[in-house]
KEZA-909635 format. One line per field, with one value per residue (C-alpha): residue number from 1; residue in one letter; z, y, x. Coordinates in Angstrom, 3 decimals, padded with zeros to 6 digits, always signed. Example, Ala and Ser with C-alpha at 12.3 -4.5 7.8 and 13.67 -1.06 7.14 Angstrom:
num	(1, 2)
residuo	(a, s)
z	(+007.800, +007.140)
y	(-004.500, -001.060)
x	(+012.300, +013.670)
//
This chain:
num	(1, 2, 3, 4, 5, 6, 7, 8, 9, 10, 11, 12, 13, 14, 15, 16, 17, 18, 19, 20, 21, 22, 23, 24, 25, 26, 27, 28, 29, 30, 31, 32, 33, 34, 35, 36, 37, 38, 39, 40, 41, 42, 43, 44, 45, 46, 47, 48, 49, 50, 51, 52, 53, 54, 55, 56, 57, 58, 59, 60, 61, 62, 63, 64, 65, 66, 67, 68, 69, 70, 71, 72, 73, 74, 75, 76, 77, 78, 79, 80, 81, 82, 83, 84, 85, 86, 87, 88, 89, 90, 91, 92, 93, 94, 95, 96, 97, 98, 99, 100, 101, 102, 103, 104, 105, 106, 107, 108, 109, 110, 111, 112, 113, 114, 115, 116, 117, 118, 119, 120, 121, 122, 123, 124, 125, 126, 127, 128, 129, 130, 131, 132, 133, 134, 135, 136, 137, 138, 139, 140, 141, 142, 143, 144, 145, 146, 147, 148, 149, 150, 151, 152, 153, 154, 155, 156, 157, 158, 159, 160, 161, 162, 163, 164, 165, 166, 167, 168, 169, 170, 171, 172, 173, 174, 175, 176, 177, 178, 179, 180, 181, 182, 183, 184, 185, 186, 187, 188, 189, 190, 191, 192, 193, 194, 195, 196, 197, 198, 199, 200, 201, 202, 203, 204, 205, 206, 207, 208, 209, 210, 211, 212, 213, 214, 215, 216, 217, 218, 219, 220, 221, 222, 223, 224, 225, 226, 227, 228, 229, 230, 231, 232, 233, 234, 235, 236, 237, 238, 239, 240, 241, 242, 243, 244, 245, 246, 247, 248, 249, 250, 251, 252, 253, 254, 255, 256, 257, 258, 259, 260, 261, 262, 263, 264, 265)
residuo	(x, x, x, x, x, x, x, x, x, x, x, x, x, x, x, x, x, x, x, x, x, x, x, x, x, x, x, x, x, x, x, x, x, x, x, x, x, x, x, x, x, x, x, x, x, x, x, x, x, x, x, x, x, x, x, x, x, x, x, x, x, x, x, x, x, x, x, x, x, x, x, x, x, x, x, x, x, x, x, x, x, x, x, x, x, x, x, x, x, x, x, x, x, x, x, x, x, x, x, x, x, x, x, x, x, x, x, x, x, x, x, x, x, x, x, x, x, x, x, x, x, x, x, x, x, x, x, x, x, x, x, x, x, x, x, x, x, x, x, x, x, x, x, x, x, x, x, x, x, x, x, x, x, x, x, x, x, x, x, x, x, x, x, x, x, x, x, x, x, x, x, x, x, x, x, x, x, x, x, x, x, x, x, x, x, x, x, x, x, x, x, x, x, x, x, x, x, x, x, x, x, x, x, x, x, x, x, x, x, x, x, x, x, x, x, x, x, x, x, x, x, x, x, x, x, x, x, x, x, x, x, x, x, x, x, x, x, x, x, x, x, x, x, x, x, x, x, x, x, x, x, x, x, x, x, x, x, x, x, x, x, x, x, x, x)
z	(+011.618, +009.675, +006.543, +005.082, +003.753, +000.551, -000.538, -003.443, -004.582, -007.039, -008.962, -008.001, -011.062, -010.198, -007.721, -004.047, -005.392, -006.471, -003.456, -001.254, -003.162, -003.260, +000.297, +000.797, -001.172, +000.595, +003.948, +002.491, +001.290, -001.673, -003.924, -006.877, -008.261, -010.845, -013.610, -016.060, -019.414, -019.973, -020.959, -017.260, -015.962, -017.881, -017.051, -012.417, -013.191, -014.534, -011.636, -009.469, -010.629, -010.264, -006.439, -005.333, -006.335, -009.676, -008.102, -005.418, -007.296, -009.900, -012.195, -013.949, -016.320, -014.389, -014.319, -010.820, -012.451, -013.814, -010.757, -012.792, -013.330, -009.735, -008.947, -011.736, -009.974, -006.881, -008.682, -010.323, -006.656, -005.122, -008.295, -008.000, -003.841, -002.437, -000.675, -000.210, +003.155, +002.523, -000.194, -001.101, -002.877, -003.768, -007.434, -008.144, -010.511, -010.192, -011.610, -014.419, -013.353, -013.042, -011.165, -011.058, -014.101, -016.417, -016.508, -017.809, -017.063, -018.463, -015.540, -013.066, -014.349, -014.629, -011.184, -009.428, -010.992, -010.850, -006.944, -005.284, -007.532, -008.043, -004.568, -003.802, -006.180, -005.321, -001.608, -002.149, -004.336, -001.321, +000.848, -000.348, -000.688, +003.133, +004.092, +002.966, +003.798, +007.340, +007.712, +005.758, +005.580, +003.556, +003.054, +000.889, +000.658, +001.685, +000.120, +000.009, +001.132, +003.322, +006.650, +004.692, +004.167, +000.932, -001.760, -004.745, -008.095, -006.495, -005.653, -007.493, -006.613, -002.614, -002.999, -003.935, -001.048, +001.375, +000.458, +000.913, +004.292, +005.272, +002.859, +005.038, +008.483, +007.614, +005.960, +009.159, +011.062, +009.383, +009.407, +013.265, +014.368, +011.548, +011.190, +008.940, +009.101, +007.754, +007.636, +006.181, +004.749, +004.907, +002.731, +003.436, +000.408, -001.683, -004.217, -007.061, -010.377, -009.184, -007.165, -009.710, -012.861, -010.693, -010.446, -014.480, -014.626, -012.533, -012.718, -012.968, -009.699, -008.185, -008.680, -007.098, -004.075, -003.593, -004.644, -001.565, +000.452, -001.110, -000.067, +003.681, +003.978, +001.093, +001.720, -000.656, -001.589, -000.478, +003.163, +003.181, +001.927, +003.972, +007.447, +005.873, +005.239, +008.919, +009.926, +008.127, +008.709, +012.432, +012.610, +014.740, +015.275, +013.908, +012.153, +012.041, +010.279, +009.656, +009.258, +007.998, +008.179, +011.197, +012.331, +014.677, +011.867, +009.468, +012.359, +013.439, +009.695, +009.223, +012.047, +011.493, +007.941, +007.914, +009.344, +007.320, +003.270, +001.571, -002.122, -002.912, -006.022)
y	(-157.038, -156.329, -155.047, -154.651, -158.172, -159.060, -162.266, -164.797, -167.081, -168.980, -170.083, -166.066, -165.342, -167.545, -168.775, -168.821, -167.734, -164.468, -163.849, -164.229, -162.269, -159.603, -160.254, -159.625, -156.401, -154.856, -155.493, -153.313, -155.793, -156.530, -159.590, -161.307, -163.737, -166.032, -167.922, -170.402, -167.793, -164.114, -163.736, -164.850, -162.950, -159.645, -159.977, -160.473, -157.595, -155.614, -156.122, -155.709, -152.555, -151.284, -151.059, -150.782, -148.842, -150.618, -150.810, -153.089, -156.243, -157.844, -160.653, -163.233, -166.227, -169.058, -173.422, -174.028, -178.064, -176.732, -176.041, -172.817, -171.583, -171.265, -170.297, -167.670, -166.501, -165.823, -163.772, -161.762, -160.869, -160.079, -157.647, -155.783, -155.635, -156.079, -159.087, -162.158, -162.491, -165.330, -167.753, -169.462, -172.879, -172.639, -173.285, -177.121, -178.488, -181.012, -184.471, -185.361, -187.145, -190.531, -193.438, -194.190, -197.435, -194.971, -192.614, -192.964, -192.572, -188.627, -187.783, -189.245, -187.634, -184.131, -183.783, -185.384, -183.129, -179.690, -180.755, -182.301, -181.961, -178.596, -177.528, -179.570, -177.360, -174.148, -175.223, -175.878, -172.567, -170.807, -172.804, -172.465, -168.345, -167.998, -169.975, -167.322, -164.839, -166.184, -165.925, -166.248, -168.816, -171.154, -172.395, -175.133, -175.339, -178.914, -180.102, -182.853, -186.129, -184.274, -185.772, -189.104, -188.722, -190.306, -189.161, -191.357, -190.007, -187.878, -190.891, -188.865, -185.452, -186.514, -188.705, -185.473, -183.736, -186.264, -186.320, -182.515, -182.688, -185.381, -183.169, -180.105, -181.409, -183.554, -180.724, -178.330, -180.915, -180.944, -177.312, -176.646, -174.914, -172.755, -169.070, -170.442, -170.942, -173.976, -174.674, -175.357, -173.449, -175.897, -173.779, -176.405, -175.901, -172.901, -171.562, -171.224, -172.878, -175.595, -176.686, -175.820, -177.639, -181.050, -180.484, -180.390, -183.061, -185.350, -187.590, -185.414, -187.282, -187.274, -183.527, -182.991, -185.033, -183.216, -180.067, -180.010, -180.279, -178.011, -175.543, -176.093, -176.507, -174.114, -170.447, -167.003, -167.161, -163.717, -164.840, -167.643, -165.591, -162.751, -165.172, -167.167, -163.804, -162.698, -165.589, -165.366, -162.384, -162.378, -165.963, -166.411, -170.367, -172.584, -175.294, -173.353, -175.498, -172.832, -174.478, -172.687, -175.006, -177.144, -179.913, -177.886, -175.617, -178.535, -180.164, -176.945, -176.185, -179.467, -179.119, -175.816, -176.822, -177.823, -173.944, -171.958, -172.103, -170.845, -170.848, -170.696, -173.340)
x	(-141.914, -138.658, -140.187, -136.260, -136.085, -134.717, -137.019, -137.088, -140.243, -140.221, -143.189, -144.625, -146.716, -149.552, -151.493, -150.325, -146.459, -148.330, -150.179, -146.706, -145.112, -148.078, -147.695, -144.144, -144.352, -147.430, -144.953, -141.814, -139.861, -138.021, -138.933, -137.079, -139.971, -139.098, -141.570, -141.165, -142.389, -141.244, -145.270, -145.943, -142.924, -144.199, -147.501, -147.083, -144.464, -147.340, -149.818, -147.421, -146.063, -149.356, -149.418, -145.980, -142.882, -140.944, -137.782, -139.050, -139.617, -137.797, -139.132, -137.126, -137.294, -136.408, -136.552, -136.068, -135.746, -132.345, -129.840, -128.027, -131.313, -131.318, -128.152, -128.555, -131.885, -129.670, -127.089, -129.742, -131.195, -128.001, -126.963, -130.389, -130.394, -127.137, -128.078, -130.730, -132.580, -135.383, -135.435, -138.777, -139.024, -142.775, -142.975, -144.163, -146.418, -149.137, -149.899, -152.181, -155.251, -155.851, -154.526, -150.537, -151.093, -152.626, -149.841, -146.325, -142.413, -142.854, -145.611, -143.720, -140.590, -141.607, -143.643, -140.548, -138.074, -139.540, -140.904, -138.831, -135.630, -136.163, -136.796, -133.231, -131.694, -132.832, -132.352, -128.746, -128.000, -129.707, -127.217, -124.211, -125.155, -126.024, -123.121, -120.546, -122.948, -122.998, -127.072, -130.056, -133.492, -134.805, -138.481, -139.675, -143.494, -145.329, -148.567, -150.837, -148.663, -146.309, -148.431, -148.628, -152.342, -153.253, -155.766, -156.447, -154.728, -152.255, -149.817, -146.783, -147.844, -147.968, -145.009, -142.859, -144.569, -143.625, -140.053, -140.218, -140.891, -138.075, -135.516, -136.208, -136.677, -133.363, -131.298, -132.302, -131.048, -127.463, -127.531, -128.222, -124.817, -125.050, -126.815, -129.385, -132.722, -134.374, -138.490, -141.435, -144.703, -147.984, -150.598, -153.211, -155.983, -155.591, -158.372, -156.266, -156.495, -154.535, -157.118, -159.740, -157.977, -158.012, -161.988, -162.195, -159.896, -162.684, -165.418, -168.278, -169.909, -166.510, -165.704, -168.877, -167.821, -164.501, -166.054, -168.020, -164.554, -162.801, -165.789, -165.356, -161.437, -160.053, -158.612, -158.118, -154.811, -154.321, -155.281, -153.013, -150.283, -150.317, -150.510, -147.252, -145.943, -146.072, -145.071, -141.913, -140.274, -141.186, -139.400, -136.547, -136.655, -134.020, -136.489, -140.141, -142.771, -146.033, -149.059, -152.373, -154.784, -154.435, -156.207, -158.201, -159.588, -160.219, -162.541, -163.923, -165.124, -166.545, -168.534, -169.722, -170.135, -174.017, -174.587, -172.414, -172.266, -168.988, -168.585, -165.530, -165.337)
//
């Protein structure tokens, strides 16, 4: 494993963006992470400074909704490291509960743009950097909707999820004579406080329910993170799509689910 990478991810103060980043660090390599709040920014940088050398990460104040904001983040990396291996498109936001007639042109807005939009942008900052650099990858991270399965009350969130998926299976396709590499990350269900908000946002009888599956599918983020992290600086593929929970785990747990508890939520 090439542990002399020079990696972005953005969205890395929280959640699974943290634990990649973690991840990436505890490997050797170098990581610009980016957050929407300097509080957020400051306080990663301060965890992460605790178990790895300073000069190895960098944090910085970014809206990966605003396409300078991206190109900026880029600029930033290449100042600090002389260079950008690996760029991440992991930050994303999720949808207010309730069905699609109770919310309004502002949900719908906001979970498009910073998603899907935002991905786009950082996507084509990346781009248009490994292009005159001559190599580099790109990863944009799928979620719920990107394998068209549909849960109720996430018809926004899984509609920006689906178009994910098309944008980088489509864009790897345009790009296939090039050096770069173009893929996907499928975390499957994390046990971060994005899962965990959508719970208090619930029905109590209906959190319950989905409660109970989040027990038997969901992962550690740090687990999840440090398999996508192998997986991505051993890649070599043109268009590598890295799945952690497959289909053959999901039915495996479920079956094994009446014999062994896990409380994760």
């Amino acid at each position: 494993m090439d542990n002399s990478k020079t990696i972005i991810v953005t969205g890395g103060t929280r959640g699974i963006g943290f634990a990649l980043v973690n991840s990436f660090l505890k490997s050797g390599c170098n990581v610009v992470f980016s957050g929407t709040s300097r509080k957020s920014v400051k306080d990663a940088k301060v965890k992460f400074d605790n178990l790895y050398p300073k000069d190895k990460s960098l944090g910085v104040v970014s809206n990966i909704s605003k396409y300078e904001d991206s190109v900026r983040l880029i600029e930033k990396c290449v100042n600090a490291y002389n260079g950008l291996d690996i760029f991440i498109n992991n930050a994303g936001v999720n949808q207010k509960g309730g069905v699609f007639s109770d919310l309004g042109p502002d949900d719908i807005e906001k979970v498009i743009q910073v998603n899907t939009i935002g991905s786009m942008y950082g996507a084509l900052a990346a781009l248009k950097f490994f292009k005159r650099q001559g190599s580099g990858s790109i990863y944009v991270m799928e979620g719920l909707g990107s394998d068209d399965r549909m849960v109720d009350k996430t018809v926004i969130y899984g509609t920006s999820k689906r178009a994910i998926r098309y944008f980088a299976r489509a864009l790897a396709k345009e790009n296939r004579k090039s050096g770069i590499i173009i893929g996907t990350l499928s975390p499957g269900m994390v046990a971060t406080d994005f899962l965990k908000n959508s719970l208090k946002n619930s029905d109590p009888t209906e959190a319950e329910n989905t409660k109970k599956i989040f027990n038997v599918l969901a992962d550690e983020a740090d687990d999840v993170a440090a398999f996508l992290c192998e997986k991505v600086l051993a890649n070599k593929q043109k268009n590598p799509r890295f799945f952690w929970l497959t289909t053959a785990k999901s039915t495996g747990r479920f079956l094994l689910a009446p014999f062994r508890k896990r409380e994760l939520f």
